[in-house]
N, CA, C and O atoms as a CHARMM CRD file, in Angstrom:
* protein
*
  328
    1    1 UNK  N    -63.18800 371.61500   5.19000 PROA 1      0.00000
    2    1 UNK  CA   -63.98800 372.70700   5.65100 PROA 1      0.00000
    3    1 UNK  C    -65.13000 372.19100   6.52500 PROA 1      0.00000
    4    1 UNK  O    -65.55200 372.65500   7.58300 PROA 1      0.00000
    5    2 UNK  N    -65.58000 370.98500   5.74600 PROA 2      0.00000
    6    2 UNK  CA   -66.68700 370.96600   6.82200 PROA 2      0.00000
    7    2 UNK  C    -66.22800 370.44800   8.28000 PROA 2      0.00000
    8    2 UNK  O    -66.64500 370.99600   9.30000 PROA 2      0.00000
    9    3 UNK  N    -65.24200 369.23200   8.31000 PROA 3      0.00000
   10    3 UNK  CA   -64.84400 369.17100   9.69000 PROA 3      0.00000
   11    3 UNK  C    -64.15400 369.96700  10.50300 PROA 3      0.00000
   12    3 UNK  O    -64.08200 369.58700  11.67100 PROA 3      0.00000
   13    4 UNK  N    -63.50700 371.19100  10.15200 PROA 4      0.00000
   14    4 UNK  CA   -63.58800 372.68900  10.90200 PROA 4      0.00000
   15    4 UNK  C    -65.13000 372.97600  11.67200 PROA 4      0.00000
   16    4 UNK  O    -65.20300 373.39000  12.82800 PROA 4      0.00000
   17    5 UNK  N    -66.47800 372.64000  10.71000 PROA 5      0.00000
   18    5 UNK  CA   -67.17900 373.85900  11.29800 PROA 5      0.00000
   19    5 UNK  C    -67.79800 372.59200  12.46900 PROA 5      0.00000
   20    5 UNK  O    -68.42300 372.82500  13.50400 PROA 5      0.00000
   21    6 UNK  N    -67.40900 371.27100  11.93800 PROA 6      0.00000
   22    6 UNK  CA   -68.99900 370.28600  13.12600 PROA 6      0.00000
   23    6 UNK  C    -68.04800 369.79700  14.04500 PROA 6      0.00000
   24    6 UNK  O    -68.77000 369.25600  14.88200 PROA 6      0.00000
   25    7 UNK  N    -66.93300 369.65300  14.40100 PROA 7      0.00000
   26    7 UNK  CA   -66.47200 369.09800  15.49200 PROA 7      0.00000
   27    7 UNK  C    -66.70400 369.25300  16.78800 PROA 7      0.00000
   28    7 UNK  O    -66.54600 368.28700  17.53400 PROA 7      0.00000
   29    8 UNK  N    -67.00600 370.15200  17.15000 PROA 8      0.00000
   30    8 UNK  CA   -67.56200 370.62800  17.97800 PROA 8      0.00000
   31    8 UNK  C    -69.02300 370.39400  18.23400 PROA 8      0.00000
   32    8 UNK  O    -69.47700 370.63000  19.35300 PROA 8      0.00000
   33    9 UNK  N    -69.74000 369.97200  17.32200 PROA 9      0.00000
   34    9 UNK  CA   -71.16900 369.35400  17.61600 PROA 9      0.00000
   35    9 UNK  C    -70.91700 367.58400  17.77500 PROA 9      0.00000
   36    9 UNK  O    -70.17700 366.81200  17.16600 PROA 9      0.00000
   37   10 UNK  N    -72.11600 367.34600  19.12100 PROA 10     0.00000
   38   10 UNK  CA   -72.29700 366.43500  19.65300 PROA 10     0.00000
   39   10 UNK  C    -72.76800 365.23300  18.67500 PROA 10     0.00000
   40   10 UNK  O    -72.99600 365.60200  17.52300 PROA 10     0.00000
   41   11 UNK  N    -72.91800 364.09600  18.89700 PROA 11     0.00000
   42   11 UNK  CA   -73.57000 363.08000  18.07500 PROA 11     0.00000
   43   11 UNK  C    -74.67300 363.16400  18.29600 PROA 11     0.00000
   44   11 UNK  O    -75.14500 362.25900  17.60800 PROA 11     0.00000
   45   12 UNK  N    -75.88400 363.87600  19.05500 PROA 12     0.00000
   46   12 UNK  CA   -77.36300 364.43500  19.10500 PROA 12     0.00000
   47   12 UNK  C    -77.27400 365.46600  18.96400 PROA 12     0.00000
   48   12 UNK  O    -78.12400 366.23700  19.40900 PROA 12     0.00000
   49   13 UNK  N    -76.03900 365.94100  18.18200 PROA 13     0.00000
   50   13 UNK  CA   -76.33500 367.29300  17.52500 PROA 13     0.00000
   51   13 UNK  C    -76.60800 368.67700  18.30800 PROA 13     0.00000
   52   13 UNK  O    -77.18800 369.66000  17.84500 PROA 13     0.00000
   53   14 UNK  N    -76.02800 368.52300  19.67500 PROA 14     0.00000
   54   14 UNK  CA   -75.95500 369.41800  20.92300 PROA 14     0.00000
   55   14 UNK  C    -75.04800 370.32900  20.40200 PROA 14     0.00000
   56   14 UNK  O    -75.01700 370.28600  19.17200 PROA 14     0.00000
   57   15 UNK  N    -74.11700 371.33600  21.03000 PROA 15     0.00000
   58   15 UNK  CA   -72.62000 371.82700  20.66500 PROA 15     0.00000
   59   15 UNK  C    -72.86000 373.05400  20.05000 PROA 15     0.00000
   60   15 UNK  O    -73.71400 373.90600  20.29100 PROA 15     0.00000
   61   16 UNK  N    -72.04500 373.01300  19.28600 PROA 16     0.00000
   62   16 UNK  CA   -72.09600 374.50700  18.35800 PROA 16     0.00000
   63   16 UNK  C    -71.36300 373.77600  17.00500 PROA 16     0.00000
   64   16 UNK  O    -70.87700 372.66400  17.21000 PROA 16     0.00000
   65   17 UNK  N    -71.29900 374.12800  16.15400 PROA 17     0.00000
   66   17 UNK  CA   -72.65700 375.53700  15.56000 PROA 17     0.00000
   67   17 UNK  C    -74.14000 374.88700  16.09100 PROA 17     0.00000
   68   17 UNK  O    -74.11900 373.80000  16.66800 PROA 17     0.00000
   69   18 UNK  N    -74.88100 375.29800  15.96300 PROA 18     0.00000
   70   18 UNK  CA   -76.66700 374.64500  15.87600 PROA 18     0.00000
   71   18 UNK  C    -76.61700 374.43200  14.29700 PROA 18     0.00000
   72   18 UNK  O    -76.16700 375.14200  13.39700 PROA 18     0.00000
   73   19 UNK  N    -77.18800 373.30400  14.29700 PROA 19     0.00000
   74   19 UNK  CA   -77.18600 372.74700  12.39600 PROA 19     0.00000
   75   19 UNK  C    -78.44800 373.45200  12.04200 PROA 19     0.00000
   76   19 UNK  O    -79.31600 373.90700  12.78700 PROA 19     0.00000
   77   20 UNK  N    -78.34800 373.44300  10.52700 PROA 20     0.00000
   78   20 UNK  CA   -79.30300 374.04200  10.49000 PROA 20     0.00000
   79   20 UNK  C    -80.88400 373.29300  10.13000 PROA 20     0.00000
   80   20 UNK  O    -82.07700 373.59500  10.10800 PROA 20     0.00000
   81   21 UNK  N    -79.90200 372.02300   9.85300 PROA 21     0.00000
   82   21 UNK  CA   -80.86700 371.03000   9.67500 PROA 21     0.00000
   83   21 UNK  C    -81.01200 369.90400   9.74200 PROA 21     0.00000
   84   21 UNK  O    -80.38900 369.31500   8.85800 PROA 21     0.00000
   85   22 UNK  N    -81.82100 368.98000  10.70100 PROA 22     0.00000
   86   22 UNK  CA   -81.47300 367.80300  12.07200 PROA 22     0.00000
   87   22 UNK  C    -80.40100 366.55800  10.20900 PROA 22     0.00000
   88   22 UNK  O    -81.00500 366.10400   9.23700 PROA 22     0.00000
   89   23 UNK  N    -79.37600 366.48800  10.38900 PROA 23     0.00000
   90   23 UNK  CA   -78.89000 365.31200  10.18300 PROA 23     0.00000
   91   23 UNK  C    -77.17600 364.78900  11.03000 PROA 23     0.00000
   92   23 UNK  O    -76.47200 365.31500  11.89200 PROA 23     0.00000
   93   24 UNK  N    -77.06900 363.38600  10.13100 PROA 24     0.00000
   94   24 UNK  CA   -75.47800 363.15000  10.81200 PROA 24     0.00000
   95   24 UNK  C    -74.83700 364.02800  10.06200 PROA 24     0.00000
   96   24 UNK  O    -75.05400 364.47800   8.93700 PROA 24     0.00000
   97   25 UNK  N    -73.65100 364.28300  11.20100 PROA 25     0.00000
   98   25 UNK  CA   -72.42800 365.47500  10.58500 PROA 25     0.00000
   99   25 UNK  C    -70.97500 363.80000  10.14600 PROA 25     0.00000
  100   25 UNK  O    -71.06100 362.57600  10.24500 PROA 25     0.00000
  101   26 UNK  N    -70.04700 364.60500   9.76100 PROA 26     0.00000
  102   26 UNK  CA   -69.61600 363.54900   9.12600 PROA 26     0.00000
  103   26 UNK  C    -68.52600 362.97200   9.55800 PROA 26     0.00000
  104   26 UNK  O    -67.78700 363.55200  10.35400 PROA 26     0.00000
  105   27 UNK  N    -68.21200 361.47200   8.99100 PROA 27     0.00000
  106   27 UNK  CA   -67.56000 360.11900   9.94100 PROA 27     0.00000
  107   27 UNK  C    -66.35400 361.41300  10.08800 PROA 27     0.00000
  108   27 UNK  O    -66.13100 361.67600  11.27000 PROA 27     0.00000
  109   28 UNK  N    -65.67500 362.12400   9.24200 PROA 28     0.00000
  110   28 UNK  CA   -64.49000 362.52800  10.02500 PROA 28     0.00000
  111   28 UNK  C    -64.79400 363.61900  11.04800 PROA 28     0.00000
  112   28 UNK  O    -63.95000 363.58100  11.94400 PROA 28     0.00000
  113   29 UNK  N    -66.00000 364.89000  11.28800 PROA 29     0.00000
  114   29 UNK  CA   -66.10000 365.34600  12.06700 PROA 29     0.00000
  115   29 UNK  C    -66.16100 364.59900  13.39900 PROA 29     0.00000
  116   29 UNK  O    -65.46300 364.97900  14.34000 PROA 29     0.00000
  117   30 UNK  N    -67.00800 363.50700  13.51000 PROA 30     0.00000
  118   30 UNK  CA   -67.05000 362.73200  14.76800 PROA 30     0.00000
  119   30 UNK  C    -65.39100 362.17400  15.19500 PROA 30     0.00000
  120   30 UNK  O    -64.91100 362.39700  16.30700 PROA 30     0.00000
  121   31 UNK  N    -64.73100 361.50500  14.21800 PROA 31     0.00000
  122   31 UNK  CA   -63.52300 361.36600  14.43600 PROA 31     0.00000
  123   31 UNK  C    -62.62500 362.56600  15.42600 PROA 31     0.00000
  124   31 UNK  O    -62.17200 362.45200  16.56500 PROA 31     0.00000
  125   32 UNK  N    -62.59100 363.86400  14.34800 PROA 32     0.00000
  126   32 UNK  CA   -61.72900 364.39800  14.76100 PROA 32     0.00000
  127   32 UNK  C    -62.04300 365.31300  16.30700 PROA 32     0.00000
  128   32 UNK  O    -61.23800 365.88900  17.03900 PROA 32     0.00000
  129   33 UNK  N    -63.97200 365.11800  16.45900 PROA 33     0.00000
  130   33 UNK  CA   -63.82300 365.53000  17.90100 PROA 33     0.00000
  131   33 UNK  C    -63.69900 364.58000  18.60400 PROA 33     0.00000
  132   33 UNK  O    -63.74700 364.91600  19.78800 PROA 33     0.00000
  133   34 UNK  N    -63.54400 363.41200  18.44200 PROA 34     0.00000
  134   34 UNK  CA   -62.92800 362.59900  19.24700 PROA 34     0.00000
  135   34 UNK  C    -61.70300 362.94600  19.91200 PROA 34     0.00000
  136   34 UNK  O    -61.63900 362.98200  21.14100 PROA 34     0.00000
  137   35 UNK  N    -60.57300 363.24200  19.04400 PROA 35     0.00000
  138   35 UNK  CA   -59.37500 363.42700  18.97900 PROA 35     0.00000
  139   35 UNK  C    -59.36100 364.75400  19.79900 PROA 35     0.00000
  140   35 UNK  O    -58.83400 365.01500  20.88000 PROA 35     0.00000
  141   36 UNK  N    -59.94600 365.34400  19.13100 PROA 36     0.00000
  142   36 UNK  CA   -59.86100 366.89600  20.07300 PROA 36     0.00000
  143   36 UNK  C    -60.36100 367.10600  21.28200 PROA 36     0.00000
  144   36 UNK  O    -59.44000 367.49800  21.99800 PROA 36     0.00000
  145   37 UNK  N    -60.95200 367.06900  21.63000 PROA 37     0.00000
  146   37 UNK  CA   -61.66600 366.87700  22.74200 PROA 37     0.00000
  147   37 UNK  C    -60.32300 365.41600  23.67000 PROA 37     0.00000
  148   37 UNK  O    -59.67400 365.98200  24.55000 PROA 37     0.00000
  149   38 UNK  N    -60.05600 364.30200  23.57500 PROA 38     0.00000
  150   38 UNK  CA   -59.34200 363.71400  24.22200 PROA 38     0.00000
  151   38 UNK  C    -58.43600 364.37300  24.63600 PROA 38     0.00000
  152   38 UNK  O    -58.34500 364.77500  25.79600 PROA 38     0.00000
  153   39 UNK  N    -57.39200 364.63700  23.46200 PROA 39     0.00000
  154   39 UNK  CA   -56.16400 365.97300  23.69700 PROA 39     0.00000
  155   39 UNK  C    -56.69200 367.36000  24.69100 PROA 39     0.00000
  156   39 UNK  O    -56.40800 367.56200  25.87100 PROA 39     0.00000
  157   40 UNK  N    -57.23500 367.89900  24.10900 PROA 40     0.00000
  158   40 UNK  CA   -57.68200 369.08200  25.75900 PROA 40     0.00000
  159   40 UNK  C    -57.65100 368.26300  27.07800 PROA 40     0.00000
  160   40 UNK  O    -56.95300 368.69500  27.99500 PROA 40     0.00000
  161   41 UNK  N    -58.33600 367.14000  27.24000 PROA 41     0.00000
  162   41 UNK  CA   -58.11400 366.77000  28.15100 PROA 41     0.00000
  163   41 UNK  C    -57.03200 366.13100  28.99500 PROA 41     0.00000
  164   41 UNK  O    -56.62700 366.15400  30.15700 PROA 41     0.00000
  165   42 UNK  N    -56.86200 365.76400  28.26400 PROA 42     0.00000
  166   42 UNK  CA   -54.97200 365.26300  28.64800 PROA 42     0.00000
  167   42 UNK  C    -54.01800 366.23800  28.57900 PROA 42     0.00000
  168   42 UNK  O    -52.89500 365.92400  28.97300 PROA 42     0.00000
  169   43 UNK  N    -54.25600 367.71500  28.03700 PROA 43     0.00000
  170   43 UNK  CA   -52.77200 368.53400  28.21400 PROA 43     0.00000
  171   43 UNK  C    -53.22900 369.26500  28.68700 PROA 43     0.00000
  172   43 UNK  O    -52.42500 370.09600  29.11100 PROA 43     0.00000
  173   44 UNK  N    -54.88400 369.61700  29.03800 PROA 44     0.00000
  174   44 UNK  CA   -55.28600 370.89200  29.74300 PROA 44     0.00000
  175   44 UNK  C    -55.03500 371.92000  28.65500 PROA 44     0.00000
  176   44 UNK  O    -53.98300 371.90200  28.01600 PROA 44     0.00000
  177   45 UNK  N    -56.22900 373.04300  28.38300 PROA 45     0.00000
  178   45 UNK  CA   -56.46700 373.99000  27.99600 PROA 45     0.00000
  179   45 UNK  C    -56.89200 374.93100  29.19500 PROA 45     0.00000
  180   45 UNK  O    -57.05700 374.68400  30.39000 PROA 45     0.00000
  181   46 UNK  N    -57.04300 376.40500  28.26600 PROA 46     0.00000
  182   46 UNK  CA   -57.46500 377.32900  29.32100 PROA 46     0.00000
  183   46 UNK  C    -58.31100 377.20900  29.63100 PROA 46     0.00000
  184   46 UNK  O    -58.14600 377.66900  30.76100 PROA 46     0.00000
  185   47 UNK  N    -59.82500 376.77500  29.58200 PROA 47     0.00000
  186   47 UNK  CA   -61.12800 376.12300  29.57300 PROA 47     0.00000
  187   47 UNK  C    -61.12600 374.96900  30.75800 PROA 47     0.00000
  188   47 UNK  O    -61.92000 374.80600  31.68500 PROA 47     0.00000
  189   48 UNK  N    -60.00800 374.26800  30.40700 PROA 48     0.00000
  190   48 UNK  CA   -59.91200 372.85400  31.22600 PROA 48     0.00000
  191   48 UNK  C    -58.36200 372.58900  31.54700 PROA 48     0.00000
  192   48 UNK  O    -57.52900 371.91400  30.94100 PROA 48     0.00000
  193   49 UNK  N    -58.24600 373.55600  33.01500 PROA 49     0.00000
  194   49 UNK  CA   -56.56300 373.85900  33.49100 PROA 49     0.00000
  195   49 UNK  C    -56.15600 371.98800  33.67600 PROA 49     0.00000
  196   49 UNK  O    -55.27400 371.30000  33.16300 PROA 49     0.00000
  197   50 UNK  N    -57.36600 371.63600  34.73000 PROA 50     0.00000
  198   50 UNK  CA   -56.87000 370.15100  35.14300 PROA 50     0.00000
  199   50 UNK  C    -56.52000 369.15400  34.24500 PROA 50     0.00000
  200   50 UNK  O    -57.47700 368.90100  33.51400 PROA 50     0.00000
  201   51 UNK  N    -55.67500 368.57700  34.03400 PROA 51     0.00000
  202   51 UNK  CA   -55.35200 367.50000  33.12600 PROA 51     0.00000
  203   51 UNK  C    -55.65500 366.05300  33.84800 PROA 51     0.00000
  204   51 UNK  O    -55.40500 365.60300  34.96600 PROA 51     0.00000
  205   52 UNK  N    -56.27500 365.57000  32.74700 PROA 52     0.00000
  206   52 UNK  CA   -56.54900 363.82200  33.54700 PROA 52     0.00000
  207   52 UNK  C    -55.35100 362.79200  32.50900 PROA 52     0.00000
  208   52 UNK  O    -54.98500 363.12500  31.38200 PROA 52     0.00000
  209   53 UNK  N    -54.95800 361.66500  33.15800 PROA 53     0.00000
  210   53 UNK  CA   -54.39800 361.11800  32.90300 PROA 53     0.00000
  211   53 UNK  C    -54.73300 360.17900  32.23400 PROA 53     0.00000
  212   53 UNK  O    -55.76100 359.67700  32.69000 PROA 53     0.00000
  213   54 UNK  N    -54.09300 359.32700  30.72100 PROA 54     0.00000
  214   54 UNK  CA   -55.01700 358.74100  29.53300 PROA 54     0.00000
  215   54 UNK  C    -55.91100 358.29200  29.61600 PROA 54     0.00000
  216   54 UNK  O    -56.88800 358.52400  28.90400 PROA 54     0.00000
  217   55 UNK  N    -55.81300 357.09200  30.99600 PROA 55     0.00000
  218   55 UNK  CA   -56.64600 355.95600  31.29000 PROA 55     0.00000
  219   55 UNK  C    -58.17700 356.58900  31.70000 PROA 55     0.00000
  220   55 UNK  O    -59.29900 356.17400  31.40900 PROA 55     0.00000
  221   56 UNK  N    -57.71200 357.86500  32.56200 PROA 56     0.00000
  222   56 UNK  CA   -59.03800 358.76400  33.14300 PROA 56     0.00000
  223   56 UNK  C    -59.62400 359.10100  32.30900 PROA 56     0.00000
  224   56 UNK  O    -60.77500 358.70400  32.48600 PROA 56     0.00000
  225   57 UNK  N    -59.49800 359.90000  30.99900 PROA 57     0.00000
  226   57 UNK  CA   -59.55200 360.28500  29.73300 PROA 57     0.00000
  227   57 UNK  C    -60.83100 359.46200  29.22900 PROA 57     0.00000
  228   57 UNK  O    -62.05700 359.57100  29.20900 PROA 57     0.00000
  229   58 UNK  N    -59.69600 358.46000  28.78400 PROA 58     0.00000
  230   58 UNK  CA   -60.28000 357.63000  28.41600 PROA 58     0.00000
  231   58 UNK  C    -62.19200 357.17200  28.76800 PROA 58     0.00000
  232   58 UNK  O    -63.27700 357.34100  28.21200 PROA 58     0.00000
  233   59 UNK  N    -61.80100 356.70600  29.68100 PROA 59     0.00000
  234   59 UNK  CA   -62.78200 356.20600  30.36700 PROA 59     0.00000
  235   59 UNK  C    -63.97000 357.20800  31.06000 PROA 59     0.00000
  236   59 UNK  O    -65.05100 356.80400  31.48900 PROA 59     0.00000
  237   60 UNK  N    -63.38800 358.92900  31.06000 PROA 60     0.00000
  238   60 UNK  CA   -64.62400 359.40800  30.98400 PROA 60     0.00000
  239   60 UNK  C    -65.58700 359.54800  29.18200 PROA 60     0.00000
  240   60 UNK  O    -66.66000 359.21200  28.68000 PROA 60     0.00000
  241   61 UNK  N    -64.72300 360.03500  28.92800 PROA 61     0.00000
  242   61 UNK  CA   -64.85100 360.08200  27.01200 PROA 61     0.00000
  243   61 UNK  C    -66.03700 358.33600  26.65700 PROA 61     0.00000
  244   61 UNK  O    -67.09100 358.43900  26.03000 PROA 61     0.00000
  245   62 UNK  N    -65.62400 357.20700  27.10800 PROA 62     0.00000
  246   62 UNK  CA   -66.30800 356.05600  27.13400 PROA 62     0.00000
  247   62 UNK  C    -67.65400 356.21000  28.04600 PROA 62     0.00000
  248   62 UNK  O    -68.63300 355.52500  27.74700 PROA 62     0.00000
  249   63 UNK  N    -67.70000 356.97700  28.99900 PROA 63     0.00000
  250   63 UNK  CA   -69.09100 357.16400  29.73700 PROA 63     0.00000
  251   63 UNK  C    -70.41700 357.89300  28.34400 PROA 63     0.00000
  252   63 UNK  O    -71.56600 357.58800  28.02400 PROA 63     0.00000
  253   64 UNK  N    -69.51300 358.83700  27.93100 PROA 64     0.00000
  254   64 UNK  CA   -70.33000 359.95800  26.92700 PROA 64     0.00000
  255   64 UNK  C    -70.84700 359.09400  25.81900 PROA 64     0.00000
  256   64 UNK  O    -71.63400 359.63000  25.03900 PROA 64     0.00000
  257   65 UNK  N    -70.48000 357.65800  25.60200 PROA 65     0.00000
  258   65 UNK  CA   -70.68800 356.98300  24.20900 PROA 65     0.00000
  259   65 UNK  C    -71.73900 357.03800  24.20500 PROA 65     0.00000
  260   65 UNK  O    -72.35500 356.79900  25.24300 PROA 65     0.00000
  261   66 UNK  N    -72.38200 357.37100  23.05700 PROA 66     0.00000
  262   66 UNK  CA   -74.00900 357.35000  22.70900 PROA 66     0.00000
  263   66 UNK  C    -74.36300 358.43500  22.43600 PROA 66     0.00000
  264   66 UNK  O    -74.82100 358.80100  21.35400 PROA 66     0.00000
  265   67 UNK  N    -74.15100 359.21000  23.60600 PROA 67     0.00000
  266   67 UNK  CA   -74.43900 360.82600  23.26300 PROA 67     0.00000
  267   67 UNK  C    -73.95300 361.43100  22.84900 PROA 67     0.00000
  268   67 UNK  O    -74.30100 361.96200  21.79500 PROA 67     0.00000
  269   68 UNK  N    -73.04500 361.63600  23.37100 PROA 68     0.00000
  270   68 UNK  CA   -71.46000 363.07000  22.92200 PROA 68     0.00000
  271   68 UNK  C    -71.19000 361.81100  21.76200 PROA 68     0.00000
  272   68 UNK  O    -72.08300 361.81600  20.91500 PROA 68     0.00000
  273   69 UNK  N    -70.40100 360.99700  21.59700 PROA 69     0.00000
  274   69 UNK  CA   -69.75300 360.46200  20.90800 PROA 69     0.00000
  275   69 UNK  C    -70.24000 359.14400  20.29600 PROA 69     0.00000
  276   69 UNK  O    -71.05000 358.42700  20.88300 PROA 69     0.00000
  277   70 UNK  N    -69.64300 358.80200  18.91500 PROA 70     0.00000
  278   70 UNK  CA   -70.49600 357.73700  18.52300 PROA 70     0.00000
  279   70 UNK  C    -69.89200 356.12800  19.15600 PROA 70     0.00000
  280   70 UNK  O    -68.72600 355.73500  19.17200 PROA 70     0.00000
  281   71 UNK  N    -70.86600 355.57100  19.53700 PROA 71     0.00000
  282   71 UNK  CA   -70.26000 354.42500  20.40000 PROA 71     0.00000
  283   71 UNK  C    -69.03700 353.23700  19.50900 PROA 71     0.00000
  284   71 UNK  O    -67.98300 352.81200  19.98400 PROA 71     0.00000
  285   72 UNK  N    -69.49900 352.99600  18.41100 PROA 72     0.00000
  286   72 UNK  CA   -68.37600 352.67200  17.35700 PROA 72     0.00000
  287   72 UNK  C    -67.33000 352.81600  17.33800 PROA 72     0.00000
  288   72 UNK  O    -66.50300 351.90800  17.41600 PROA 72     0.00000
  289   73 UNK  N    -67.02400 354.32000  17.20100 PROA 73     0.00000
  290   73 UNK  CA   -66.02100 355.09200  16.82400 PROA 73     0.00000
  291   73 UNK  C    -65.11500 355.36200  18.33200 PROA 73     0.00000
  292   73 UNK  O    -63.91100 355.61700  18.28900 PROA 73     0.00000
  293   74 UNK  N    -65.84300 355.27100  19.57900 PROA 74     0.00000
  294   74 UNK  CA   -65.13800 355.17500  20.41800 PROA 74     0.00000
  295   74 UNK  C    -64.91100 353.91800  21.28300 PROA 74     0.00000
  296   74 UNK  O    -64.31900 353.93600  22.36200 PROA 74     0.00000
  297   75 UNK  N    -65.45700 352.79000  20.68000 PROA 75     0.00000
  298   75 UNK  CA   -64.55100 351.85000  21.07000 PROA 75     0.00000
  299   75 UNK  C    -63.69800 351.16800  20.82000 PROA 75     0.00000
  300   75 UNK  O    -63.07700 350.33500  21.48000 PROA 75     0.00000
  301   76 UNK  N    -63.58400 351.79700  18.98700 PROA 76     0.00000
  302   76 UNK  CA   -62.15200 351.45900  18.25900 PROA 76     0.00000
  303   76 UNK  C    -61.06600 352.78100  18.96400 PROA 76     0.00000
  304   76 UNK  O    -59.87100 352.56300  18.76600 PROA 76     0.00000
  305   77 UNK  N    -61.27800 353.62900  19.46900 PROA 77     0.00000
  306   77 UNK  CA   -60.74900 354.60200  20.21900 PROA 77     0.00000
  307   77 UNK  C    -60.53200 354.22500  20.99900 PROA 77     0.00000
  308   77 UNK  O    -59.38700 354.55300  21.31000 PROA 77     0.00000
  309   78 UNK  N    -61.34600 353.08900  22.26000 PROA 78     0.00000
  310   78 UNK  CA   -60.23900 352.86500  23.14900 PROA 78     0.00000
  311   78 UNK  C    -59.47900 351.64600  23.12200 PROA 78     0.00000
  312   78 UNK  O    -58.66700 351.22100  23.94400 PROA 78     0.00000
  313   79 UNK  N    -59.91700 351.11000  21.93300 PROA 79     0.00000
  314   79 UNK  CA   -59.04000 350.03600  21.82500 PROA 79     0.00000
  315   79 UNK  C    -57.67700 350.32800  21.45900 PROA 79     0.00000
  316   79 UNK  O    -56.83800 349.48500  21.77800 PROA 79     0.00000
  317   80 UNK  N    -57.29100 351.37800  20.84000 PROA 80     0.00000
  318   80 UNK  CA   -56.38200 351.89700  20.13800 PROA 80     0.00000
  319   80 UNK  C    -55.47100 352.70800  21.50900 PROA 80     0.00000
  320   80 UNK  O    -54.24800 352.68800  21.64600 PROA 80     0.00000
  321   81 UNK  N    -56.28100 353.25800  22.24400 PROA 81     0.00000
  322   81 UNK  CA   -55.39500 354.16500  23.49200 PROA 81     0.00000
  323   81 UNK  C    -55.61100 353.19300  24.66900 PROA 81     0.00000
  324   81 UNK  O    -55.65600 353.71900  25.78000 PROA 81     0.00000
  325   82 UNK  N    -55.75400 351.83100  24.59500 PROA 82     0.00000
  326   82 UNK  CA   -55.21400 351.42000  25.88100 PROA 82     0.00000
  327   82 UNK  C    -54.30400 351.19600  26.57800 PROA 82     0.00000
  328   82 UNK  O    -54.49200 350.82600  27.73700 PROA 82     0.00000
């Protein structure tokens, strides 16, 4: 349940929902917006028609480390999708 509601929130806690109260959301929420967020981008959603290709993906998703995403967690991420 809880990684349903935070995936969608940023690692500075940007996104949606708004928390209600400043802490970290948890190792699998960050995980699984990892995951989610990669996938939209690579198959295109209605939101995001253009599809980029893994490596592009990739490597924008690696620009966001720090902010959007936790830098850790996405560089065992791209070690894993290279």
């Amino acid at each position: 349940m809880v990684v349903s509601f935070e995936h969608h929130m940023k690692l500075d806690l940007s996104g949606y929902p708004e928390p209600i109260e400043t802490r970290m959301h948890s190792l699998f929420s960050r995980i699984v917006s990892i995951a989610d967020y990669y996938y939209s981008i690579i198959s295109g959603r209605v939101y995001q028609r253009t599809r980029l290709r893994a490596n592009d993906a990739r490597n924008k998703m690696l620009r966001d480390s720090g902010t959007i995403y936790a830098p850790s967690l996405m560089k065992a991420f791209a070690v894993l999708f290279q």
